[in-house]
N, C-alpha and C positions, 0 to 999 in steps of 0.2 A: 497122307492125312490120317490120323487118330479118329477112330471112332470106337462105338460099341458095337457087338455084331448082336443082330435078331434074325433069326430064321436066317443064317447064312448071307445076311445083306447088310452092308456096313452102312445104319440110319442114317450119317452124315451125307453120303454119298446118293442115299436115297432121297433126304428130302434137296439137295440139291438137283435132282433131277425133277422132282418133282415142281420146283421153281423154273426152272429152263423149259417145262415144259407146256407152262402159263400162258394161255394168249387174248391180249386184253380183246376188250370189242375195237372194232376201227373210231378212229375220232376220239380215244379215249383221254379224258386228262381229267388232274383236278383241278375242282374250279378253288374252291376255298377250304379252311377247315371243315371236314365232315359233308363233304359236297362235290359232284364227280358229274362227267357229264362222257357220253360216247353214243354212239349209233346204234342200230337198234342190238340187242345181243342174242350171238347163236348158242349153239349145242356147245360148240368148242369151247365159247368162252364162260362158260358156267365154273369150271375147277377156281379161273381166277377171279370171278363174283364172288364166291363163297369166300376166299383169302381178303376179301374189302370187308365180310363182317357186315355187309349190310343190314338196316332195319327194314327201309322202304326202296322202292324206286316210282321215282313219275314220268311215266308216259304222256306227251304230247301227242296224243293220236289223232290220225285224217278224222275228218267228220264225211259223211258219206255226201255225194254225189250235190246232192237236193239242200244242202249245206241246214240240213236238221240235226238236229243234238243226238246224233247217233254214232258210237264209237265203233271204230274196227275193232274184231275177238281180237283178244291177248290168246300170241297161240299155246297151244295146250301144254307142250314141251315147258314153255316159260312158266305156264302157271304152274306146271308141280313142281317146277324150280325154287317157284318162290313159295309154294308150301312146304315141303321139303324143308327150308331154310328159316321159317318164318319171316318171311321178307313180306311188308307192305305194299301194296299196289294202290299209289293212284294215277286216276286218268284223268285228263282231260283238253274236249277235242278242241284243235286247235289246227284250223285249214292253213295252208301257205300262202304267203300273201305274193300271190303273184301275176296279179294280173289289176283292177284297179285298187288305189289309195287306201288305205284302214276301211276296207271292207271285211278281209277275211279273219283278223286273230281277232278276238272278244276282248277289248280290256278287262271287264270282269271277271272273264277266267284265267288272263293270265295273272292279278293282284289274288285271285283265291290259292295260284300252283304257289304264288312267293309267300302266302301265311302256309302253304306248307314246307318249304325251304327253312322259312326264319322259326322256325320248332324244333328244338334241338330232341326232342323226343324221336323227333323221324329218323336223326342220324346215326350212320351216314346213309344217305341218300345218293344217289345214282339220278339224274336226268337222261330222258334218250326219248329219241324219234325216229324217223326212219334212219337217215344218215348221218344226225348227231350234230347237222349243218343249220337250216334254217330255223325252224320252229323252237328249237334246242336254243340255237345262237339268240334270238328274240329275249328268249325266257332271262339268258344269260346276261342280254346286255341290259337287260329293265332291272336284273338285282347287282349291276356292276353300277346301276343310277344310284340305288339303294346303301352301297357302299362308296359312294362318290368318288367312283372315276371319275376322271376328263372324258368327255365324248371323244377323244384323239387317241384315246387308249383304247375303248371301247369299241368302237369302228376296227381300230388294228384287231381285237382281239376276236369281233366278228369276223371282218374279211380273211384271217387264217383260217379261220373252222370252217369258210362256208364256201372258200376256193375251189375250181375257179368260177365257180356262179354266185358271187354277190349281189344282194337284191337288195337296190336302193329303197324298196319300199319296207322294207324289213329296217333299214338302219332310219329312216323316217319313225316308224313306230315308235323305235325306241327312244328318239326323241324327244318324243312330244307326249310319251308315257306318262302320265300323272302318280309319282312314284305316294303322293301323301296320300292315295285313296287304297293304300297295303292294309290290311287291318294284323294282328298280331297279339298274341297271346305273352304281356311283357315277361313273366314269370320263367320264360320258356324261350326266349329269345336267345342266339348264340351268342357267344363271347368274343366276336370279332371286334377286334378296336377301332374299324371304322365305323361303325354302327354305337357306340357303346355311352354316347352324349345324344342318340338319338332320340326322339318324341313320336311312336304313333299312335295310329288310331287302335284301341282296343276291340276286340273281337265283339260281334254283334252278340246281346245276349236272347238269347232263342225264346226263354222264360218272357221275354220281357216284349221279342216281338209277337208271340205270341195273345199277350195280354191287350194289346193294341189293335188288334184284327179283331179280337172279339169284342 
């Protein structure tokens, strides 16, 4: 192999090691243009975060106990990751739905996590939760409604991520999701061509709920 030499170490040989020595998070894939989804990420897999170029990542995080709007710390290691990097954090908490019907995930927060998806500002973005499975899987299949799957691809593409505990109440959700109540900044919208003949709601103007309260 041809290379140049720096400091006695042939660069070619160097950044190829430097690749082999990459380890994504578990569960890692991408989901669409500028959009990635994996489990939660360690120490290890920071060298290959930084090689995504990240802008943001969104955490699905547990809501605590008492099921109040209270998020788990982002731990410390991670957040000077993402200072470090200038990487975005959002959160937002979103329980497992595992035990009765559309009690645990909030539709509302999950249509606020998709006007942050569908902002190309944010990209690329990274989604993740603990294991990258259910809460993850949720988010993914209300914006694979978004991009008009078939439910029969959707469900396929949950039940690999979330093997082998599949949770019918989770693929229920996504069902029944109300994908038109997304709101979305069009200006800033991504360039996917399933979306690209779409119509939604535009983003609440703050100015103007504002003026209406008072």
């Amino acid at each position: 192999m041809s290379s140049s030499i720096l400091g006695g170490i042939p660069t070619a040989d160097k950044e190829l090691d430097d690749i082999v020595n990459l380890e994504p998070c578990d569960n890692f894939n991408l989901i669409t243009e500028g959009v990635y989804r994996s489990a939660f990420p360690k120490k290890r897999n920071f060298p290959f975060l930084k090689k995504l170029g990240l802008k943001s990542i969104l955490y699905t995080g547990y809501l605590n106990y008492f099921r109040t709007l209270i998020l788990e710390d982002y731990p410390e290691q991670n957040v000077k990751f993402l200072e470090e990097n200038n990487i975005t954090l959002f959160q937002f908490g979103v329980a497992g739905n595992k035990k009765e019907p559309f009690v645990d995930i909030p539709e509302p927060t999950i249509c606020d996590a998709l006007t942050v998806l569908l902002d190309v500002r944010n990209h690329p973005i990274l989604i993740h939760c603990n294991k990258g499975k259910h809460r993850t899987g949720c988010l993914v299949g209300c914006l694979r409604k978004i991009q008009h799957w078939s439910f029969v691809s959707i469900f396929e593409e949950y039940r690999r991520f979330s093997h082998p505990k599949s949770r019918s109440m989770d693929q229920q959700f996504i069902e029944l999701f109300d994908k038109s109540q997304v709101r979305v900044d069009p200006k800033y919208l991504p360039g996917w061509p399933e979306i690209e003949n779409d119509i939604f709601l535009p983003l609440k103007d703050e100015n103007e709920s504002d003026k209406k309260e008072k």
